[in-house]
MOPAC internal coordinates of N, CA, C and O (Angstrom, degrees):
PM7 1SCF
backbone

  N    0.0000 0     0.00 0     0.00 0    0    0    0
  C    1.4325 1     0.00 0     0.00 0    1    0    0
  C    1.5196 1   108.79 1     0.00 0    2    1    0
  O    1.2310 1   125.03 1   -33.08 1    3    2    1
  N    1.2150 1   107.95 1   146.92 1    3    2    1
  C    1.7040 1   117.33 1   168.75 1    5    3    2
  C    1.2858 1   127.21 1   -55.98 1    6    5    3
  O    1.2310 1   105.58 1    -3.63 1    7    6    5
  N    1.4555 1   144.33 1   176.37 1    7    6    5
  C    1.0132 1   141.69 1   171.36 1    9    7    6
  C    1.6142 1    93.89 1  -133.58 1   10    9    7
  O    1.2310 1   117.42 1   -23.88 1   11   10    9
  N    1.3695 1   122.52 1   156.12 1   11   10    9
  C    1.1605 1   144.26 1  -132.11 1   13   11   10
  C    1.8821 1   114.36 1  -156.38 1   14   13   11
  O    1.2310 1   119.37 1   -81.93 1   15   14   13
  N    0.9110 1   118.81 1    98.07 1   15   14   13
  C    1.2289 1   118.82 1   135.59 1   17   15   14
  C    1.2810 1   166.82 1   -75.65 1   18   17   15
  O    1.2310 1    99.71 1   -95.60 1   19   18   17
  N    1.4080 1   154.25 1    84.40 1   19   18   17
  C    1.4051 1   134.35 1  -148.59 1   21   19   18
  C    1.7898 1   106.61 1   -99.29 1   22   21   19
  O    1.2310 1   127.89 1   -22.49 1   23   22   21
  N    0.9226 1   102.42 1   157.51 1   23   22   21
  C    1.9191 1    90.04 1   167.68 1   25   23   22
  C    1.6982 1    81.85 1   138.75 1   26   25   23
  O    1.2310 1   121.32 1   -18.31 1   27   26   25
  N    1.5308 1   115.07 1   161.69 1   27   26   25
  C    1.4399 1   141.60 1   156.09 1   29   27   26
  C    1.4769 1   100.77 1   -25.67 1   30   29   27
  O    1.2310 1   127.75 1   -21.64 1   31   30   29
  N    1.8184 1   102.69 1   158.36 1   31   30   29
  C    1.1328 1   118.88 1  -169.09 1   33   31   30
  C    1.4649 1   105.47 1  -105.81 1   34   33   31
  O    1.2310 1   109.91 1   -77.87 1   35   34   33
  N    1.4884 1   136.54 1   102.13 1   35   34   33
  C    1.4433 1   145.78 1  -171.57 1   37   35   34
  C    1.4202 1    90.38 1  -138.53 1   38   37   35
  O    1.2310 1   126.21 1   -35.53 1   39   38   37
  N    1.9511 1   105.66 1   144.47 1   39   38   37
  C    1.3018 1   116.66 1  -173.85 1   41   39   38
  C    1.5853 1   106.36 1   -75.96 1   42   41   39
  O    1.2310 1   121.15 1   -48.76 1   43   42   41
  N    1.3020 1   115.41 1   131.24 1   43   42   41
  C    1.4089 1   134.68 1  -152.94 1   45   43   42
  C    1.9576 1   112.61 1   -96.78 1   46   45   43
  O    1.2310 1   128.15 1  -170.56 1   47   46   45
  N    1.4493 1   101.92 1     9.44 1   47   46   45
  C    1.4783 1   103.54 1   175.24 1   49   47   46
  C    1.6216 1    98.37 1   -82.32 1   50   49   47
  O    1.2310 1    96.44 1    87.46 1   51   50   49
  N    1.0846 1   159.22 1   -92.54 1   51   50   49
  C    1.6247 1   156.55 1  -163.29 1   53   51   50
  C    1.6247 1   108.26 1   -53.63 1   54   53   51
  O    1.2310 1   122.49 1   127.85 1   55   54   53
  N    1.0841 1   112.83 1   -52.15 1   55   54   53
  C    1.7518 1   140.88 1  -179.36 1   57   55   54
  C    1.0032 1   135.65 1   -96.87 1   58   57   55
  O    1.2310 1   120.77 1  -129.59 1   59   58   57
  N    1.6866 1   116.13 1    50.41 1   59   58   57
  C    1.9506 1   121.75 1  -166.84 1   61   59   58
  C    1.6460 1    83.72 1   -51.18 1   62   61   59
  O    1.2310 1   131.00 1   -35.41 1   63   62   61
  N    1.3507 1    96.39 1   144.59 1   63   62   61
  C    1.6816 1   113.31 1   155.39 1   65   63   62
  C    1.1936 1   134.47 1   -77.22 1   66   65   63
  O    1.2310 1    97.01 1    22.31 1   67   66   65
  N    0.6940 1   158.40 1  -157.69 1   67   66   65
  C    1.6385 1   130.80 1  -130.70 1   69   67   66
  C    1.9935 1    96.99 1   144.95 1   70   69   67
  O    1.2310 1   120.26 1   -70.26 1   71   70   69
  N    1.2939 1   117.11 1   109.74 1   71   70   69
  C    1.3698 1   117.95 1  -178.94 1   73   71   70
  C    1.7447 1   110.82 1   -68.80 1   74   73   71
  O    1.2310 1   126.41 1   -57.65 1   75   74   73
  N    1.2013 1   105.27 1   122.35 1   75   74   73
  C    1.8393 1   110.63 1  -148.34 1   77   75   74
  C    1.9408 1    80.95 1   -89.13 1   78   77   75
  O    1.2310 1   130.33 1   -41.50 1   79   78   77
  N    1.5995 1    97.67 1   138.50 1   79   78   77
  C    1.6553 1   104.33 1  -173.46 1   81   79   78
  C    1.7316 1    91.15 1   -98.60 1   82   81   79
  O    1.2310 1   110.00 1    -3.89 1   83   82   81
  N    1.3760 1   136.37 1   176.11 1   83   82   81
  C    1.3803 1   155.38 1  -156.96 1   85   83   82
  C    1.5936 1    94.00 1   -61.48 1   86   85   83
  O    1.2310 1   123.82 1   138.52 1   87   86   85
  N    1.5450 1   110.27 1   -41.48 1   87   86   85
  C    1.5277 1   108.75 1  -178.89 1   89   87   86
  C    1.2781 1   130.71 1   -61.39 1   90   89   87
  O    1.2310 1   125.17 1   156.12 1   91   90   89
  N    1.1028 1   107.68 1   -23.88 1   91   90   89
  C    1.7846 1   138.91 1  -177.91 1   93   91   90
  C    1.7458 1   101.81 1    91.43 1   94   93   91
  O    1.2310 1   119.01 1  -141.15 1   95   94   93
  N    0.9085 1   119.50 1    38.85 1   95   94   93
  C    1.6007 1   124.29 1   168.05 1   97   95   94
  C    0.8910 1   101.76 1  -104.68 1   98   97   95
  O    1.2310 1   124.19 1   -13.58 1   99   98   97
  N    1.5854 1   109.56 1   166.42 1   99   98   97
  C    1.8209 1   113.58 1  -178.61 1  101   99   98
  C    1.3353 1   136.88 1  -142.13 1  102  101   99
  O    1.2310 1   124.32 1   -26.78 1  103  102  101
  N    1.3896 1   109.32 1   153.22 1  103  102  101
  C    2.0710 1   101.60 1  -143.16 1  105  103  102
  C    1.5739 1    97.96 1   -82.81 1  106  105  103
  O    1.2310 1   124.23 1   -17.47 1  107  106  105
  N    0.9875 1   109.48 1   162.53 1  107  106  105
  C    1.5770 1   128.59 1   165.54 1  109  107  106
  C    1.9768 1    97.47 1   -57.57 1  110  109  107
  O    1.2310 1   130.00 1    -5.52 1  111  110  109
  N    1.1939 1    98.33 1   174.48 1  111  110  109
  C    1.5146 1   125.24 1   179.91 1  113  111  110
  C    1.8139 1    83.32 1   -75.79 1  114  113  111
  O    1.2310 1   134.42 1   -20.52 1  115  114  113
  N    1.2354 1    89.71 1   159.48 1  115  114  113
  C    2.0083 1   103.86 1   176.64 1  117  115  114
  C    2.2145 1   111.01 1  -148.14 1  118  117  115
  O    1.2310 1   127.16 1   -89.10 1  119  118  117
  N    1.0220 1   103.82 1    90.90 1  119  118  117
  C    1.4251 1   100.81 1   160.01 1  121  119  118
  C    1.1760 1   118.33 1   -22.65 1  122  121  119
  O    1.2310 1   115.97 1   -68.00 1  123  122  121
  N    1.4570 1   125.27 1   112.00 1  123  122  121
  C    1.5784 1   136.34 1   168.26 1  125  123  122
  C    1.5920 1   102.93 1  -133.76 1  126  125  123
  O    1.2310 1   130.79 1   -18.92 1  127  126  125
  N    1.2859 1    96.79 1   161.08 1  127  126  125
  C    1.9387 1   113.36 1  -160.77 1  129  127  126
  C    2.0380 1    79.56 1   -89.58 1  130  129  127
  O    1.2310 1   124.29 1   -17.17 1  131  130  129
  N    1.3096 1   109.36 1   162.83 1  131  130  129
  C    1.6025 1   115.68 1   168.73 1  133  131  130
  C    1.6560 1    92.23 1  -166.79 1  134  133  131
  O    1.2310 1   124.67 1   -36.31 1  135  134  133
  N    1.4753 1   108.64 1   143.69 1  135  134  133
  C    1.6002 1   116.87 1   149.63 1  137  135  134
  C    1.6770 1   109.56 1  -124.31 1  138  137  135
  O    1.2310 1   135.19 1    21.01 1  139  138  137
  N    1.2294 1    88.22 1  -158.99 1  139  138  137
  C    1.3138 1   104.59 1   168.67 1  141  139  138
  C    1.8598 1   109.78 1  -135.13 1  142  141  139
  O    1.2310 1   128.64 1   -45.41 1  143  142  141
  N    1.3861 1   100.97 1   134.59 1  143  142  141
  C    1.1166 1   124.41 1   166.85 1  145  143  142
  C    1.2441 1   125.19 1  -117.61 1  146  145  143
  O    1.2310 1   105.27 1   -81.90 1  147  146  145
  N    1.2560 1   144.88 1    98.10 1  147  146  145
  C    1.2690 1   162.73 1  -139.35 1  149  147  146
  C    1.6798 1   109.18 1    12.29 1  150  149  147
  O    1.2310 1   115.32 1    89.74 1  151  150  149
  N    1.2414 1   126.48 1   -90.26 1  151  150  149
  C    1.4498 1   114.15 1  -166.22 1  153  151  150
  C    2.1626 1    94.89 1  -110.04 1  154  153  151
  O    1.2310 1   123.09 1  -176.09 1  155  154  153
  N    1.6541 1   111.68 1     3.91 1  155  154  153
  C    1.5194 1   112.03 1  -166.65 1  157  155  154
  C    1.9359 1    92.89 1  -106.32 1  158  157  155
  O    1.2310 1   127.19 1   -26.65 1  159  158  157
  N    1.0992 1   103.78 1   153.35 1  159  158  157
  C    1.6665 1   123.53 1   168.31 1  161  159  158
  C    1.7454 1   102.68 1  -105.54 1  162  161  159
  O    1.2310 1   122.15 1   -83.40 1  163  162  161
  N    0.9813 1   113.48 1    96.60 1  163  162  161
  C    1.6823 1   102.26 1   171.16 1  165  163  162
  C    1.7450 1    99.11 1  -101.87 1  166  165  163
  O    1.2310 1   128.49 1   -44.37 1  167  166  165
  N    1.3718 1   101.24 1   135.63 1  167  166  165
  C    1.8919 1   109.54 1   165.43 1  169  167  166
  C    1.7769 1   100.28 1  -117.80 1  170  169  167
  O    1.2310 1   136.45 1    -3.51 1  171  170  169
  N    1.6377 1    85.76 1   176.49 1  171  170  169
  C    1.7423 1    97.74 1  -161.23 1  173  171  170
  C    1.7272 1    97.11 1  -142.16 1  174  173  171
  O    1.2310 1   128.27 1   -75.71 1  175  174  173
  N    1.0190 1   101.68 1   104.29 1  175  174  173
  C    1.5063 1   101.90 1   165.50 1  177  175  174
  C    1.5994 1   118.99 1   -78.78 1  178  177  175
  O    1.2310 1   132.32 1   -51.01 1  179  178  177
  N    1.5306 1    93.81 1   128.99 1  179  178  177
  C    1.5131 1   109.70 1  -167.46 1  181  179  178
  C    1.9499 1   121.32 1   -58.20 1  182  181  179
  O    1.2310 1   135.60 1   140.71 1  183  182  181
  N    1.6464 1    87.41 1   -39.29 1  183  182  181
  C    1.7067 1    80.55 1   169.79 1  185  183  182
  C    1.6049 1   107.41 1   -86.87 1  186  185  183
  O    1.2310 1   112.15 1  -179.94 1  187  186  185
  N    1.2343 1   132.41 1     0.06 1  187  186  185
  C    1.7682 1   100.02 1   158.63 1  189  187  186
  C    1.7167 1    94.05 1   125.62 1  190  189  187
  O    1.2310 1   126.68 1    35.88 1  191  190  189
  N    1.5805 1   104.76 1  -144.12 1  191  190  189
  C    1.7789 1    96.39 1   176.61 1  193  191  190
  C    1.7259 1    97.49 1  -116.56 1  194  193  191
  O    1.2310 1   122.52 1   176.53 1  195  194  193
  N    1.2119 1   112.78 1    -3.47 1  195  194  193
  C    1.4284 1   107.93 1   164.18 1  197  195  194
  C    1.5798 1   122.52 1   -86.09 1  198  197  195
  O    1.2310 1   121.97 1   173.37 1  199  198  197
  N    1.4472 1   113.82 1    -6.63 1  199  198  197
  C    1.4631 1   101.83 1   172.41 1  201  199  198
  C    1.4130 1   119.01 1   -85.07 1  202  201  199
  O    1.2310 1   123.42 1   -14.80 1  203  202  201
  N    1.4310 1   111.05 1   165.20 1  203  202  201
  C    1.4813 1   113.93 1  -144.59 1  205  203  202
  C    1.7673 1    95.20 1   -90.73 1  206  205  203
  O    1.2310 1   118.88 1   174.08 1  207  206  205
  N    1.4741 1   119.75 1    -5.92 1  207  206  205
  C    1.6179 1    81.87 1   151.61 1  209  207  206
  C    1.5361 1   122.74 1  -114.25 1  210  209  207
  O    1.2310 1   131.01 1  -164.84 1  211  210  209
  N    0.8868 1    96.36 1    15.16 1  211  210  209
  C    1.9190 1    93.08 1   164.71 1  213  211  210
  C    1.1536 1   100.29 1  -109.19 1  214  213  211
  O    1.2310 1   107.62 1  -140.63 1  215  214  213
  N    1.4917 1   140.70 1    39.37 1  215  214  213
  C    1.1619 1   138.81 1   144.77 1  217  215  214
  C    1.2847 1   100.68 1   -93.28 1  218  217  215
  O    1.2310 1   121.89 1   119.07 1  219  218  217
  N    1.6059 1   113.99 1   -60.93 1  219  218  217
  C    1.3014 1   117.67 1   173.46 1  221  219  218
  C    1.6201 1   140.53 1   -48.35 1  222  221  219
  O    1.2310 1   130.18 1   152.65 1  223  222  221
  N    1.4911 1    97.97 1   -27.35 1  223  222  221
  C    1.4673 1   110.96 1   163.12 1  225  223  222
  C    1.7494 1   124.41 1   -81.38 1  226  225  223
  O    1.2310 1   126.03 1   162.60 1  227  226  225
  N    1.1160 1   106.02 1   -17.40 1  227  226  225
  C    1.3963 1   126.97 1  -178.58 1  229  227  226
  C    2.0730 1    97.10 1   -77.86 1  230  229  227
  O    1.2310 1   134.04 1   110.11 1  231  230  229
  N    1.2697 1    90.45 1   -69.89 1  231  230  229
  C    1.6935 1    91.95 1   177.13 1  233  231  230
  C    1.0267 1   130.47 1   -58.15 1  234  233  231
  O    1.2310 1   119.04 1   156.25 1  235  234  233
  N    1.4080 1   119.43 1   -23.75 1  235  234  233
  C    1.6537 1   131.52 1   173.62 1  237  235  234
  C    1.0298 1   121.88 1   -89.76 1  238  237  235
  O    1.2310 1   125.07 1   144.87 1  239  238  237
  N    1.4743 1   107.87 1   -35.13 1  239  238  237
  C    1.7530 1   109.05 1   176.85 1  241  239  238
  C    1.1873 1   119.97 1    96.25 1  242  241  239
  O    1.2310 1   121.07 1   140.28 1  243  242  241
  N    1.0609 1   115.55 1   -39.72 1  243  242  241
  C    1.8930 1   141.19 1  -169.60 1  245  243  242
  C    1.7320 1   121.03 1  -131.91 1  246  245  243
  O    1.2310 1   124.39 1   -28.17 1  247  246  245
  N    1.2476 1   109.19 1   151.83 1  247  246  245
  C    0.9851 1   112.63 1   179.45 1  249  247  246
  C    1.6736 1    86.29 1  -175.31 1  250  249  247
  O    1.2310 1   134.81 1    11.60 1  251  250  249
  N    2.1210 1    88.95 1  -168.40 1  251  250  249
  C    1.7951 1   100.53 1   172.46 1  253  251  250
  C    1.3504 1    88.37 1  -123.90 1  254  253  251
  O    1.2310 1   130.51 1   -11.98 1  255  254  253
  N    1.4258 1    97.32 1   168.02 1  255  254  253
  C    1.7896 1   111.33 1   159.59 1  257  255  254
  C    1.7074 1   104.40 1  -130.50 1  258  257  255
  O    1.2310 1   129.40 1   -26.45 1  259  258  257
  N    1.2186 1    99.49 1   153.55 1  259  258  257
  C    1.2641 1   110.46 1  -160.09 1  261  259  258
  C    1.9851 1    90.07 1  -116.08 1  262  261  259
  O    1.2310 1   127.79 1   -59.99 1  263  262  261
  N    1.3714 1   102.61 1   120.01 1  263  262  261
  C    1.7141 1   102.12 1   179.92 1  265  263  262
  C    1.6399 1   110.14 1  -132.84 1  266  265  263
  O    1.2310 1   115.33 1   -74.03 1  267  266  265
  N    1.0527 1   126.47 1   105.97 1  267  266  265
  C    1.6431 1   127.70 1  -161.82 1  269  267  266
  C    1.3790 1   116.85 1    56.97 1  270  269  267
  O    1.2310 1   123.90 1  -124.30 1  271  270  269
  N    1.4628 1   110.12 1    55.70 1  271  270  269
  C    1.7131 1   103.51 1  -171.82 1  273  271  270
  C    1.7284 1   123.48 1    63.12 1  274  273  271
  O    1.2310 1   125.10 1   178.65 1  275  274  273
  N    1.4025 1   107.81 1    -1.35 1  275  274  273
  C    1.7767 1   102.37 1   166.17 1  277  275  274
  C    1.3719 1    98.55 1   -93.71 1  278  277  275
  O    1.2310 1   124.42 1   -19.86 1  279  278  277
  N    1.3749 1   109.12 1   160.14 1  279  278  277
  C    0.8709 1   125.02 1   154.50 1  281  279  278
  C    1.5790 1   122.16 1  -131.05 1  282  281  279
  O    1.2310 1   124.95 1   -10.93 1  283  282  281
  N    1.5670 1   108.10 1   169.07 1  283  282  281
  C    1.8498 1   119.20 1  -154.60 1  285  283  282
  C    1.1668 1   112.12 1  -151.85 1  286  285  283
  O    1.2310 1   116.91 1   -50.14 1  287  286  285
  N    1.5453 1   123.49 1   129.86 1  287  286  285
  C    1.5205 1   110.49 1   171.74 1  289  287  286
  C    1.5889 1    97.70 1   -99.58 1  290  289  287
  O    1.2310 1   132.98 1   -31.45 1  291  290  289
  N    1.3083 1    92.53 1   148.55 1  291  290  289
  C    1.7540 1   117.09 1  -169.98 1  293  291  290
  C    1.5299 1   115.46 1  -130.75 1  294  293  291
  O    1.2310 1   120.59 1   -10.68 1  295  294  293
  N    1.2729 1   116.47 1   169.32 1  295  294  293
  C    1.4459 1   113.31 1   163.15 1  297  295  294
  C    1.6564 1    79.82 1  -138.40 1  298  297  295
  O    1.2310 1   137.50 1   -22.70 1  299  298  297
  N    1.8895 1    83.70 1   157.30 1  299  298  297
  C    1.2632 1   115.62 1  -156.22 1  301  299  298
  C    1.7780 1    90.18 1  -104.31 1  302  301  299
  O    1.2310 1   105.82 1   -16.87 1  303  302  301
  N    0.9895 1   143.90 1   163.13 1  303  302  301
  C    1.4621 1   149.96 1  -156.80 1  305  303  302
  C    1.5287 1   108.43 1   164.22 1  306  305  303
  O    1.2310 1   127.15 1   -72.46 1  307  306  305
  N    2.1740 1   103.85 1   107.54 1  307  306  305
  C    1.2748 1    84.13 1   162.13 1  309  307  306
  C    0.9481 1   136.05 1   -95.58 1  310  309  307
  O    1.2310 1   126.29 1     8.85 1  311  310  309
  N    1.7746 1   105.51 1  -171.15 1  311  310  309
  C    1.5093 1    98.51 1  -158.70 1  313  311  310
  C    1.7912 1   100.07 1  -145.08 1  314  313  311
  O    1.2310 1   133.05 1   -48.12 1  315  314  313
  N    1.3206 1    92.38 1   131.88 1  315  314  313
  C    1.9316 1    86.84 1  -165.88 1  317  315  314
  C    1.1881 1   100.37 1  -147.71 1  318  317  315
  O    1.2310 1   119.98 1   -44.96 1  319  318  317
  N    1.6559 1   117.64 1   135.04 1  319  318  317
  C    1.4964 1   127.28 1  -170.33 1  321  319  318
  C    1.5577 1   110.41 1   117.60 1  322  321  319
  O    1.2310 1   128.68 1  -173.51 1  323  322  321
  N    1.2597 1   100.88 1     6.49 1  323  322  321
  C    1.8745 1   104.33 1  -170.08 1  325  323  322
  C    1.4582 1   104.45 1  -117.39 1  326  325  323
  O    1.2310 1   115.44 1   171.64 1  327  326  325
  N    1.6684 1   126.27 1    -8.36 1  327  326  325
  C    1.1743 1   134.13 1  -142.44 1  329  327  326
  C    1.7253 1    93.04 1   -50.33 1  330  329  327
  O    1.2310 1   132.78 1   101.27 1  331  330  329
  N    1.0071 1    92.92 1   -78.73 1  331  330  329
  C    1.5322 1   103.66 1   174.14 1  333  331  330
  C    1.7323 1   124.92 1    -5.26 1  334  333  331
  O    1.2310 1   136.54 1   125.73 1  335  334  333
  N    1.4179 1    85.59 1   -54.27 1  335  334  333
  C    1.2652 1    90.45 1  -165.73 1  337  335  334
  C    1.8619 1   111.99 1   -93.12 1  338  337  335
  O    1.2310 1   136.70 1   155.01 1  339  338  337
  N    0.9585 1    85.27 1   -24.99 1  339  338  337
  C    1.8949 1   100.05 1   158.24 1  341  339  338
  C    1.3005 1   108.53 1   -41.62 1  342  341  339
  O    1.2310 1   122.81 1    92.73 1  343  342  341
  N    1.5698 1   112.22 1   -87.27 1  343  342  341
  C    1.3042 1   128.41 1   160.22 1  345  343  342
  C    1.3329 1   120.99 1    -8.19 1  346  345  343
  O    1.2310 1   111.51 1    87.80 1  347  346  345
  N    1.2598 1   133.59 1   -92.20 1  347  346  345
  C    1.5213 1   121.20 1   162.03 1  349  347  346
  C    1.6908 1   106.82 1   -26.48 1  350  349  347
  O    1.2310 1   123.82 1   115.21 1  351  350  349
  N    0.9439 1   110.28 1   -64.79 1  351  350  349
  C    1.4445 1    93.02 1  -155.16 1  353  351  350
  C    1.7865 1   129.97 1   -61.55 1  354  353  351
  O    1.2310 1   138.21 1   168.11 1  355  354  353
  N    1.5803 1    82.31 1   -11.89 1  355  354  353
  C    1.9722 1    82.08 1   178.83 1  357  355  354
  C    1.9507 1    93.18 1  -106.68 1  358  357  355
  O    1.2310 1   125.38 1  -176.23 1  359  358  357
  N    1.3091 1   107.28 1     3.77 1  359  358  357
  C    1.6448 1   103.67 1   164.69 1  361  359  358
  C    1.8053 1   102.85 1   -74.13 1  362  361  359
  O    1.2310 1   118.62 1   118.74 1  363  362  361
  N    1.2477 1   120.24 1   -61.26 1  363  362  361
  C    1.1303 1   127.57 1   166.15 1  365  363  362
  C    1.6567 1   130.97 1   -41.25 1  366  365  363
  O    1.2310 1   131.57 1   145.68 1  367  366  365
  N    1.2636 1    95.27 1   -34.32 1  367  366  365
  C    1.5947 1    89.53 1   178.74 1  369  367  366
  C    1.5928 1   100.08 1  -106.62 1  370  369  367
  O    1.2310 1   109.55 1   156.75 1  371  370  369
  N    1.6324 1   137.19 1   -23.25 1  371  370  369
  C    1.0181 1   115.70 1   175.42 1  373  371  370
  C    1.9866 1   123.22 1  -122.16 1  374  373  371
  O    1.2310 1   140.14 1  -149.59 1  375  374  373
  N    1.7715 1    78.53 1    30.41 1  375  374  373
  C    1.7079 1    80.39 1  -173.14 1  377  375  374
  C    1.6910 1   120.96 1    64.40 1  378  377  375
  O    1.2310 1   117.30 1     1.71 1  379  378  377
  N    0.8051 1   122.74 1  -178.29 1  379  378  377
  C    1.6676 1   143.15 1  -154.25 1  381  379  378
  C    1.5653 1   126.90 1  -124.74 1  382  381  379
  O    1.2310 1   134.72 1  -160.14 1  383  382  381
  N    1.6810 1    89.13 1    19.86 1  383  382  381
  C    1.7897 1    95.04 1   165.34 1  385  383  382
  C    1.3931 1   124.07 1   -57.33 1  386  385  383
  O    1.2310 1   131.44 1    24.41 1  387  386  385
  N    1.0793 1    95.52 1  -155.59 1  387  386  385
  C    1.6679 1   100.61 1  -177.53 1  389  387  386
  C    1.1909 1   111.35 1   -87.86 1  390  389  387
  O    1.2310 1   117.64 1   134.08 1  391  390  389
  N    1.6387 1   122.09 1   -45.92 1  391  390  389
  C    1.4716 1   120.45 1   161.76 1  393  391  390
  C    1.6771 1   124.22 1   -48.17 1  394  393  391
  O    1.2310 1   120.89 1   174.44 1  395  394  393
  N    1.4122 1   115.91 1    -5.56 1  395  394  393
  C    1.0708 1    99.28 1  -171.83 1  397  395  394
  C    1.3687 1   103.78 1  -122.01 1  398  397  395
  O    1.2310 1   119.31 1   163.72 1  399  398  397
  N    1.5793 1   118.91 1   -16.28 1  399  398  397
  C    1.0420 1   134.49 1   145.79 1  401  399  398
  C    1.9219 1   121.81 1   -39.72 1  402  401  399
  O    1.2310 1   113.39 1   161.60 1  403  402  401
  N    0.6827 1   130.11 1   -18.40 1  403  402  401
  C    1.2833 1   154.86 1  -129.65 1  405  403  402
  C    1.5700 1   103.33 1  -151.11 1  406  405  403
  O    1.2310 1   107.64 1   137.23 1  407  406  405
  N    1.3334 1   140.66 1   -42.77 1  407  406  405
  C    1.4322 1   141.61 1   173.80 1  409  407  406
  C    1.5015 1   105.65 1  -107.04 1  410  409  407
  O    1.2310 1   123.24 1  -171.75 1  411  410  409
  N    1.4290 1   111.40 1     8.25 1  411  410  409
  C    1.9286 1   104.14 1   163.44 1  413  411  410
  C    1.4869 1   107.48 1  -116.50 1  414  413  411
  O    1.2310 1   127.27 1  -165.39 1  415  414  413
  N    1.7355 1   103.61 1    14.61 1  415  414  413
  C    1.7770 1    91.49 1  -179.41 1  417  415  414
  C    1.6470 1    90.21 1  -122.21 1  418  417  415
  O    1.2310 1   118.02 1    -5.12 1  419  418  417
  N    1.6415 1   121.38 1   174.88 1  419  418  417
  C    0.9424 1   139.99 1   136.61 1  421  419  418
  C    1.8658 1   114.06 1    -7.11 1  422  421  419
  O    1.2310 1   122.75 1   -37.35 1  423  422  421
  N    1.2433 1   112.34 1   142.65 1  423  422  421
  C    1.7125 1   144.07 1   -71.04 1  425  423  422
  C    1.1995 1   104.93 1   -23.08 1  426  425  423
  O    1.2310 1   108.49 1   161.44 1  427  426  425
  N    1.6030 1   139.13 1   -18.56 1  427  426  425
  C    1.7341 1   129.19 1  -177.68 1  429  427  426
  C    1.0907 1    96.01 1   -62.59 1  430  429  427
  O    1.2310 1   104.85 1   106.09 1  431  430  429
  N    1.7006 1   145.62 1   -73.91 1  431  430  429
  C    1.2718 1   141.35 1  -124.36 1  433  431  430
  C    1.7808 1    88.64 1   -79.50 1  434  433  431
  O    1.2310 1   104.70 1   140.88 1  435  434  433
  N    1.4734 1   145.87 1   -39.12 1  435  434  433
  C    1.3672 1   108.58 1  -178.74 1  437  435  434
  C    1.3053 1   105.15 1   -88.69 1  438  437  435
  O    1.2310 1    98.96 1  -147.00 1  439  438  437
  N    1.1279 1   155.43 1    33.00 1  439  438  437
  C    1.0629 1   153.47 1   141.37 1  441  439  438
  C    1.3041 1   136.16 1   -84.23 1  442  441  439
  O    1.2310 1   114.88 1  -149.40 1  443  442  441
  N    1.6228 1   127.30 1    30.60 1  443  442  441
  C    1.3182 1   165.12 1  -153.77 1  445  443  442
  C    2.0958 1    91.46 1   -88.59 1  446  445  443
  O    1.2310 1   118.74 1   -62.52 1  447  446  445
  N    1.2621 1   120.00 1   117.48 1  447  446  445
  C    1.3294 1    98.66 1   136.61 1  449  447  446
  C    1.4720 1   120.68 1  -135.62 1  450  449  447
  O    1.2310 1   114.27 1    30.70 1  451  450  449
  N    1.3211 1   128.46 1  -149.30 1  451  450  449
  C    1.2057 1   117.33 1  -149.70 1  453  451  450
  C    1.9030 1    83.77 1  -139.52 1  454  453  451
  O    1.2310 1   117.13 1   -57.54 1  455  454  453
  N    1.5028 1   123.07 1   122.46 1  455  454  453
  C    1.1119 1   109.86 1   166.13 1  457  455  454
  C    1.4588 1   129.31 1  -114.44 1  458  457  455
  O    1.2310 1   127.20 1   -46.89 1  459  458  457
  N    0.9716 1   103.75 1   133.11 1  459  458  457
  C    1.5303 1   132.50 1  -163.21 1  461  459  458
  C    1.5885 1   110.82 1   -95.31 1  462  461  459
  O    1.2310 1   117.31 1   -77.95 1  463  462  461
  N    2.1544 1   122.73 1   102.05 1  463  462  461
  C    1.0416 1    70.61 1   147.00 1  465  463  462
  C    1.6350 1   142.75 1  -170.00 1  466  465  463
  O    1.2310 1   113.32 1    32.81 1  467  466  465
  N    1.3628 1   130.23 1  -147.19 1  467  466  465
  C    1.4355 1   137.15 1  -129.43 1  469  467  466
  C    1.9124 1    89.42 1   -62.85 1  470  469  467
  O    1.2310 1   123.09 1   115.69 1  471  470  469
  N    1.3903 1   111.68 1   -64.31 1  471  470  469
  C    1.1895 1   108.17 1  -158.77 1  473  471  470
  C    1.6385 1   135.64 1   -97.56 1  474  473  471
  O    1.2310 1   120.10 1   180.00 1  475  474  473

C-alpha cells in the first residue's frame, strides 16, 4: 500500500509535507490502499470519512503520496459511484486479508478519492 500525505502544496525536497491537522501541525505519512483504474488512481482511507486524514485531505485538497520512495504533489478529489469497482481492484492487487477486508467495506468504501496530479 501507498503512503499518503494531505496538507498544502510546498516543494517537498527539504520539507516533505505532512497533512496540516486544525492546529497547523503536521501528520506523519498514513498507509492507504490505491489502484489503478484506467487512466484515474483512486485511494481509500482505512478509517472512513471521519478519520482525521481524509478529513484533512478532503479540506485541503492537496497533498503528496509517497510510492517506492518517490514522491508527488497531488490533489485529492472525491470520487463516488466506482465503489464497486474499486473494490475488486485492491482485492486483486492486494488479496483478501483482513486489511483489505476492512478497506472494501463501510466507513473505507465511501471514503474513496481520486488522486490527481498537480505537476
Amino acid at each position: 500500500m501507498g503512503r499518503c500525505r494531505a496538507g498544502p502544496a510546498r516543494p517537498c525536497a527539504t520539507d516533505p509535507r505532512r497533512g496540516s491537522r486544525t492546529d497547523g501541525t503536521l501528520r506523519p505519512l498514513v498507509l492507504v490502499g490505491h489502484v489503478r483504474l484506467g487512466q484515474d488512481e483512486p485511494i481509500r482511507s482505512l478509517h472512513g470519512t471521519h478519520g482525521d486524514w481524509y478529513q484533512g485531505a478532503v479540506r485541503s485538497g492537496q497533498g503528496e503520496i509517497d510510492v517506492d520512495g518517490r514522491r508527488f504533489a497531488v490533489a485529492f478529489i472525491p470520487d463516488r459511484g466506482r465503489e464497486a469497482e474499486v473494490d475488486q481492484a485492491l482485492r486483486s492487487r492486494y488479496g483478501n486479508d483482513s486489511g483489505v477486508r476492512q478497506m472494501t467495506r463501510p466507513p473505507a468504501r465511501e471514503a474513496t478519492l481520486r488522486v490527481v496530479p498537480l505537476a
